[in-house]
C-alpha positions in Angstrom: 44.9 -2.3 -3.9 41.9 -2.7 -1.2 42.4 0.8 -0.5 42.7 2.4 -4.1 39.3 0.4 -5.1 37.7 1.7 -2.0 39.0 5.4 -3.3 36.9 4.8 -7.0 34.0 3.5 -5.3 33.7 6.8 -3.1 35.0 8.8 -6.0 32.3 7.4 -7.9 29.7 8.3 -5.5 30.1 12.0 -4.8 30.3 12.0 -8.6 26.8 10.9 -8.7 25.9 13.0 -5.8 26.5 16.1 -8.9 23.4 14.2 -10.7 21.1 16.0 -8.3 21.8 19.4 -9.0 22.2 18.9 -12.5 18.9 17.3 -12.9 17.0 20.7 -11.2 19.5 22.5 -13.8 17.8 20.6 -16.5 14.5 20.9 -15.1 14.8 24.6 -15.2 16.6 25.3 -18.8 14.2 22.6 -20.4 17.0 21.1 -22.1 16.3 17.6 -22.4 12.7 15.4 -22.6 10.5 14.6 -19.4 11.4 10.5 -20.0 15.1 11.6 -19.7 14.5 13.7 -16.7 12.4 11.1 -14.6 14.9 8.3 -15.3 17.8 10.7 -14.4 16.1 12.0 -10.9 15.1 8.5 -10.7 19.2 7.6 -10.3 19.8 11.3 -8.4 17.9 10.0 -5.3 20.0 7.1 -4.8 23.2 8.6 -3.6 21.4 11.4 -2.2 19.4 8.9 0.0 23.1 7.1 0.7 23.9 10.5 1.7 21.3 11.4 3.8 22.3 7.8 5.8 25.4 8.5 6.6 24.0 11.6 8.2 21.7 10.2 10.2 24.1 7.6 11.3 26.9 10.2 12.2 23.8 12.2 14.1 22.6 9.5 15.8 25.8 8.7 17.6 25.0 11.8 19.4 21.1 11.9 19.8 20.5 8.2 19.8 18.5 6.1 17.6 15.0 7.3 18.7 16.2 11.1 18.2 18.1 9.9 15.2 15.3 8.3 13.8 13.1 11.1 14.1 15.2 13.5 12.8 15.7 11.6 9.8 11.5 11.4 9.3 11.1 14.9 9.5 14.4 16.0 6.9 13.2 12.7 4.7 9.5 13.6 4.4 10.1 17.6 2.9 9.5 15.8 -0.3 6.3 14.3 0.3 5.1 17.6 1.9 6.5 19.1 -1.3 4.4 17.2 -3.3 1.3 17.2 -1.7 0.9 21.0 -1.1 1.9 21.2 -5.5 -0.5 18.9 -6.3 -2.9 20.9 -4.0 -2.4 23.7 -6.0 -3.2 22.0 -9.0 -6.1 20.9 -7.8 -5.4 17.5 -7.7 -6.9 16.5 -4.7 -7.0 12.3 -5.5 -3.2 12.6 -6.1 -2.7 14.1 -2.7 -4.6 11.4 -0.6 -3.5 8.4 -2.4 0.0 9.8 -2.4 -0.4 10.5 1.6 -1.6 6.9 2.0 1.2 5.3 0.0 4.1 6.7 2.0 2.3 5.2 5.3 2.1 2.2 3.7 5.4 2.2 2.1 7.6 3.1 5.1 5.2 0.3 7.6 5.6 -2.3 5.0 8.2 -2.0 1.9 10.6 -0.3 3.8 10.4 -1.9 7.3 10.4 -5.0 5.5 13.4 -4.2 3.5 15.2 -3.1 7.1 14.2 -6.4 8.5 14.9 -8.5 5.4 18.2 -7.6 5.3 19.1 -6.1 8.6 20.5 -8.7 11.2 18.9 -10.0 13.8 18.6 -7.7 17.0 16.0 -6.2 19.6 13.8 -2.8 19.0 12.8 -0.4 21.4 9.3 -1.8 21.6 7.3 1.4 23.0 9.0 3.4 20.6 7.9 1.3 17.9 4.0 1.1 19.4 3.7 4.6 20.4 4.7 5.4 16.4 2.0 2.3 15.6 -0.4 3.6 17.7 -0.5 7.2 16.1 -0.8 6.2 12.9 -3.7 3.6 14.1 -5.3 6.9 16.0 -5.3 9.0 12.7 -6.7 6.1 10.7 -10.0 5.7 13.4 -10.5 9.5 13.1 -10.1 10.7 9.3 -12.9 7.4 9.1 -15.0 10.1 10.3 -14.5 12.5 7.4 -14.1 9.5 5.4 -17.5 7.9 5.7 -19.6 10.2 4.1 -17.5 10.8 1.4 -18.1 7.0 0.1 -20.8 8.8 -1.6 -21.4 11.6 -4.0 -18.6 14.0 -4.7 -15.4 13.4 -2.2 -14.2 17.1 -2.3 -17.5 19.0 -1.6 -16.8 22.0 0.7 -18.7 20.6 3.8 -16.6 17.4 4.0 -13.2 19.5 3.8 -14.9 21.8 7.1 -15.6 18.9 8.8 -12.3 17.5 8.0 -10.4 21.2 9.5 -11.6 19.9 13.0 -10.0 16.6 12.8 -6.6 17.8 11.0 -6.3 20.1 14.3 -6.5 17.0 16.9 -4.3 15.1 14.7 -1.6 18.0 15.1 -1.7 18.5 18.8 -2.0 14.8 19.3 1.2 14.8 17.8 3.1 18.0 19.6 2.4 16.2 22.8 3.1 12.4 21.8 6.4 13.5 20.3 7.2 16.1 23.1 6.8 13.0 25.7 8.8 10.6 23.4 12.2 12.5 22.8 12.4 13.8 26.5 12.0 10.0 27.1 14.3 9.2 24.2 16.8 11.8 26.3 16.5 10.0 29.4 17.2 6.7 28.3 20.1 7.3 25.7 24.0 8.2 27.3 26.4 9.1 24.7 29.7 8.2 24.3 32.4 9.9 25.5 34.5 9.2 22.6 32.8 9.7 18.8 34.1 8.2 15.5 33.0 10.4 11.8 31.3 13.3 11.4 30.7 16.3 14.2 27.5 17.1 15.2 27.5 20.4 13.2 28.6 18.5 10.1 25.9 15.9 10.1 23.3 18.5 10.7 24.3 20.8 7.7 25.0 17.8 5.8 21.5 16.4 6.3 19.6 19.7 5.7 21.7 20.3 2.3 20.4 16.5 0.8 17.0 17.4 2.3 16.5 20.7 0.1 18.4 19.0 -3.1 15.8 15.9 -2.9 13.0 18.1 -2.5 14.0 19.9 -5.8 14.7 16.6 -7.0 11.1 14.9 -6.3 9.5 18.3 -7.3 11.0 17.8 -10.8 10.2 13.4 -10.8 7.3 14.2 -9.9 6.2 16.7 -12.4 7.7 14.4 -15.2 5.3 11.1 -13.6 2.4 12.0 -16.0 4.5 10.9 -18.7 5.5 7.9 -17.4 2.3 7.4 -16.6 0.5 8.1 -19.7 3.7 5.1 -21.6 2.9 2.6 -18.6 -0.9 3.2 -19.2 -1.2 3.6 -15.4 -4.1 5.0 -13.3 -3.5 8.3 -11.5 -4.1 6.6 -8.3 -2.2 3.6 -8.7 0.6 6.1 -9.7 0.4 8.8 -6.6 -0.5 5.5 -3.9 2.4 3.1 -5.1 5.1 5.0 -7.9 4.8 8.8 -6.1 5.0 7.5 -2.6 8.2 5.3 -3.2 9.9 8.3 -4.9 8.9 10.5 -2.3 10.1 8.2 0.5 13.3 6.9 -1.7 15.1 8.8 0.8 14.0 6.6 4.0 14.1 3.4 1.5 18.2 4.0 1.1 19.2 5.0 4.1 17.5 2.4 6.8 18.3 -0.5 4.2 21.9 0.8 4.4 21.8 1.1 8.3 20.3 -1.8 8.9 23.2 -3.9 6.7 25.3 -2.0 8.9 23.9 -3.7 11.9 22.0 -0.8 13.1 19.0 -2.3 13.1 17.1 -0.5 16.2 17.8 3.0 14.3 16.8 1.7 10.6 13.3 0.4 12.3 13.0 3.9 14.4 13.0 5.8 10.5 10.3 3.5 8.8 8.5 4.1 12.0 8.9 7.5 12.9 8.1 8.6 9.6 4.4 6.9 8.9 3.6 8.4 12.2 4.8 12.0 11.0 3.3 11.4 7.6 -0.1 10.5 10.0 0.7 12.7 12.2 1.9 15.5 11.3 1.8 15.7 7.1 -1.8 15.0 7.0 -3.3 17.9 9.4 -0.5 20.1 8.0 -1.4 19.4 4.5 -5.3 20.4 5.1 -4.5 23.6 6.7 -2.4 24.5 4.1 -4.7 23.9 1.9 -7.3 26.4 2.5 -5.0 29.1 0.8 -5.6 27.0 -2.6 -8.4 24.7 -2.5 -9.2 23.1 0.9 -8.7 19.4 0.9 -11.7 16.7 2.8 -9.7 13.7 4.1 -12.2 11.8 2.3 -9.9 8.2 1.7 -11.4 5.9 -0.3 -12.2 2.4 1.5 -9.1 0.6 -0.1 -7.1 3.5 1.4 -8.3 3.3 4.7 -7.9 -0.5 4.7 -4.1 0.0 3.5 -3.8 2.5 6.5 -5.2 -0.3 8.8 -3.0 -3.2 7.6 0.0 -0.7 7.0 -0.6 -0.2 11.5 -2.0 -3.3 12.1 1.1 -6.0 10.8 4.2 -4.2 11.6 2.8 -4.1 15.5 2.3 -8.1 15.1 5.4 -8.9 13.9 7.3 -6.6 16.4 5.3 -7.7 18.8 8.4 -9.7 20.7 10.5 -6.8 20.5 13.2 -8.6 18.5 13.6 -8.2 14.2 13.2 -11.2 12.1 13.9 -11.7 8.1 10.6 -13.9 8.3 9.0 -10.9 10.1 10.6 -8.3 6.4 9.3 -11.3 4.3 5.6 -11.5 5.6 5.4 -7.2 5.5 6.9 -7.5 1.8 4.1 -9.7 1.0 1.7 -7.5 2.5 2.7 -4.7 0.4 2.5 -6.7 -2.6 -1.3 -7.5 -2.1 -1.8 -3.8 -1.4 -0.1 -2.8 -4.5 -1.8 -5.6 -6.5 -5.7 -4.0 -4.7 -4.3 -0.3 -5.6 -3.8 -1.7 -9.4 -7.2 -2.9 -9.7 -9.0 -0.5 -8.0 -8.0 2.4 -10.9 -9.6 5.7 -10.4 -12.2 7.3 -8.3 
């Protein structure tokens, strides 16, 4: 009987797996109302991100948590690059920071306190963790230079997205070499197995970069159905892109470290909250600017309330962490965090 309920429950899930692609077929024929649509790619992402889990789990058995967790960061944020460069293209520059802010935010503090919350108790790869920390706390002290001026007077002017060029090209090599050190480190230190339970490597790859393209289509069409939503909630674009965007766009990393971590795999659910705010600093950020001088070039001109949700967003998770073991005290206080930041983004409204 165990078995046969265990059957319907996975039954059950690759049915819902089928909601992805159906959604991006719905999106395309224009079938059904943009209400239907977010609430349906709203549900599409959950399996996906269960998907996407098992993946990096199955990978990581290979690679190691560090590599595993990395790998995951970079498949689990095509969405948010997705999104930014569209809403680039549209012009909507306030989206794009405030959306680039709340996944940094999100992944430090929702989702690393969800992993902690409800992951058990264990030890962390502590240098791992602070040089992630620290790169996020390096790009916060240097877009505060493109930042500053643009506290006055109009935030998108041409001469703050030049100066901003400059910084968006140390951020990217900053981040070739820092990662370039940390997985021939994360090499060194990690022996695999001779013997391997689930998936081959080949599988988890293929499988991980099939979820990644269907919840990039997926977030493409939540996202383009979020100014209804918006316009029911009576919501602010920026409260919108900073707290509702960013949690869609990072749903992926919310599933699948919350599922690790109640797995007991606590070390690699804390490397994928962490690994991806520092590629999201890192990497998203300077590649995002570049990209956008073939629509409208984007200034990194954060608003104060953004840069101090980068600063706690760096700042707490490296306290807490600080004794290299995971608490549920630890999830609880960065939870709380969150919900202050989210309660500041509210009131804040618009630009």
């Amino acid at each position: 009987m165990a078995g046969s309920g265990t059957n319907v429950v996975r039954g059950f899930g690759f049915m819902l797996l089928l909601l992805g692609p159906l959604v991006i077929v719905l999106d395309r024929l224009d079938v059904v109302g943009e209400l239907t649509l977010f609430v349906l790619a709203c549900i599409a992402l959950i399996p996906i991100s269960w998907l996407i889990g098992e993946a990096t789990d199955n990978l990581a058995r290979y690679t190691g948590p560090g590599i595993g967790g990395f790998l995951n960061a970079t498949f689990g944020n095509a969405p948010e690059l997705i999104i930014a460069i569209v809403a680039v293209a549209d012009g909507l520059t306030e989206i794009v920071r405030a959306s680039l802010v709340g996944s940094i935010a999100g992944n430090l503090l929702l989702v690393l306190g969800f992993t902690l919350l409800f992951g058990r108790t264990g030890t962390i790869d502590r240098l791992s963790a602070y040089i992630s920390l620290g790169l996020v706390a390096f790009a916060a002290v240097l877009v505060l230079v493109a930042a500053t001026p643009g506290f006055h007077g109009n935030p998108d002017r041409r001469g703050l997205a030049e100066l901003s060029l400059p910084i968006a090209v140390v951020l990217l090599i900053v981040r070739v070499v820092v990662t370039r050190r940390a997985l021939r480190r994360q090499r060194a230190l990690y022996s695999p197995p001779e013997e391997r339970d689930g998936w081959t490597l080949p599988t988890a790859l293929v499988v991980l970069g099939v979820a990644t393209v269907v919840t990039a289509f997926v977030t493409e069409t939540l996202v383009g159905t979020l100014r209804s939503f918006a316009d029911r909630a009576r919501l602010s674009e920026f409260f919108v892109a900073v707290v509702i965007v960013a949690i869609i766009g990072n749903s992926t990393e919310h599933g699948s470290a919350v599922l690790l971590a109640r797995r007991g795999r606590v070390k690699l659910a804390v490397e994928i909250s962490l690994a991806s705010s520092a590629q999201i600093a890192g990497l998203l950020i300077p590649l995002v600017v570049l990209i956008s001088w073939a629509f409208e070039p984007l200034a990194l001109s954060f608003r104060p309330v953004e840069l101090i949700g980068i600063g706690v967003a760096a700042a707490l998770p490296a306290l807490v962490l600080r004794g290299g073991r995971t608490t549920r005290a630890a999830g609880v206080i960065l939870l709380l965090a969150y919900l202050v930041l989210a309660v500041s983004f509210y009131l804040s409204g618009d630009r």
